[in-house]
N, C-alpha and C positions, 0 to 999 in steps of 0.2 A: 222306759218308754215315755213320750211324750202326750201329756193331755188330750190332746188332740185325736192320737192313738187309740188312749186307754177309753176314751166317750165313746168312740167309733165297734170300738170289739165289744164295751158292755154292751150298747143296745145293740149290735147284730146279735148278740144273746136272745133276743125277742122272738130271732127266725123271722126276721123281715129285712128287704135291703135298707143299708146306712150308706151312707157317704157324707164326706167333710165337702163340701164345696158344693158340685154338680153333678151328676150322672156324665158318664162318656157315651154309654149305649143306654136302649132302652129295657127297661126292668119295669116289673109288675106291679098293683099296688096291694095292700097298702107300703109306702114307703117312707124314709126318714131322711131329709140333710140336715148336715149341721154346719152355721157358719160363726165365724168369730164376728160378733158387731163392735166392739170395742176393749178398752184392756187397759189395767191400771197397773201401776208398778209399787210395790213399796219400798220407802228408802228409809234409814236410816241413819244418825250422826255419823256412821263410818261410811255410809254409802251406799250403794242400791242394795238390797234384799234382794233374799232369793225367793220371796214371796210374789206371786200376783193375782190380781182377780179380773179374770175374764166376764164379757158380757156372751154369750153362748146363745147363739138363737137355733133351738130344734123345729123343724120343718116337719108337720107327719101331714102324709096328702092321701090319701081315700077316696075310692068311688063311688061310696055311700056312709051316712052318716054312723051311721050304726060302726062301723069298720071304726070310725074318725075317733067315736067319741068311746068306745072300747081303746083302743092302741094309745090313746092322748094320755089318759090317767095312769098309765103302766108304765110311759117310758116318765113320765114326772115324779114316779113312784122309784121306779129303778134307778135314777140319777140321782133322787135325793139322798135314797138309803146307803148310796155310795161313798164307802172311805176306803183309799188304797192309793200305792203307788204313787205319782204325783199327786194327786187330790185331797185335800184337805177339807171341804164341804162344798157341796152346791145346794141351793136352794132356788126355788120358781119363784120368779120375778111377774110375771105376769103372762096372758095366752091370750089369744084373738085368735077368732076364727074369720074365715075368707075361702071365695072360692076361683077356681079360674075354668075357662073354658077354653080348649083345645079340640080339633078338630070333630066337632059336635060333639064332644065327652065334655061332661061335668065333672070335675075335679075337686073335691072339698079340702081345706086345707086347715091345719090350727098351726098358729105360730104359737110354741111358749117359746120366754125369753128365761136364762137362766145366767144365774150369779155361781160363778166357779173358782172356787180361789185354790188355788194349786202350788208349788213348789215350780219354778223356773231350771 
């Protein structure tokens, strides 16, 4: 299974929706995306490695803070604790919070950024 995968099925472990990318339809909160913001390769004197470390940005969005600031430390905790299958460590880079507004709803949002190094 590919990284990408294996992030997406641990935190639907949470019992909340995930997705890599965007939503297609609309789903409830609190919710999670997750996007790739960048990615590093490593090489080797014989040539690329089957190693890389991704930059991993998890999205949890919330109707109230309370929700936000519950679900944010769980899924940072559940990502880090994780080794298996492609993954080889992640660890939390850094979190910001933000909010957006949609059709008179308040939407609270924390971005962590996460460091993923994985098997290719």
């Amino acid at each position: 299974m590919s990284m990408e995968g294996e992030l997406k099925d641990l935190l639907k472990g949470l019992g909340h929706p995930v997705v890599w990318g965007v939503f297609d339809k609309e789903v409830g909160y609190p919710r999670m995306t997750l996007q790739r913001i960048s990615n590093l390769t490593d090489y080797s004197l014989k040539g690329r490695s089957d190693v890389e470390t991704a930059r991993v940005q998890v999205t949890v969005a919330a109707q109230t803070y309370g929700a936000l600031l519950e679900l944010a430390p769980l899924v940072s905790q559940t990502l880090c604790d994780y080794r298996g299958g492609s993954v080889i460590r992640i660890k939390e880079l850094s979190r910001r919070d933000s909010v957006v507004e949609t059709g008179g709803e308040v939407i609270r949002l924390q971005m962590l950024d996460m460091q993923v190094r994985y098997r290719a």
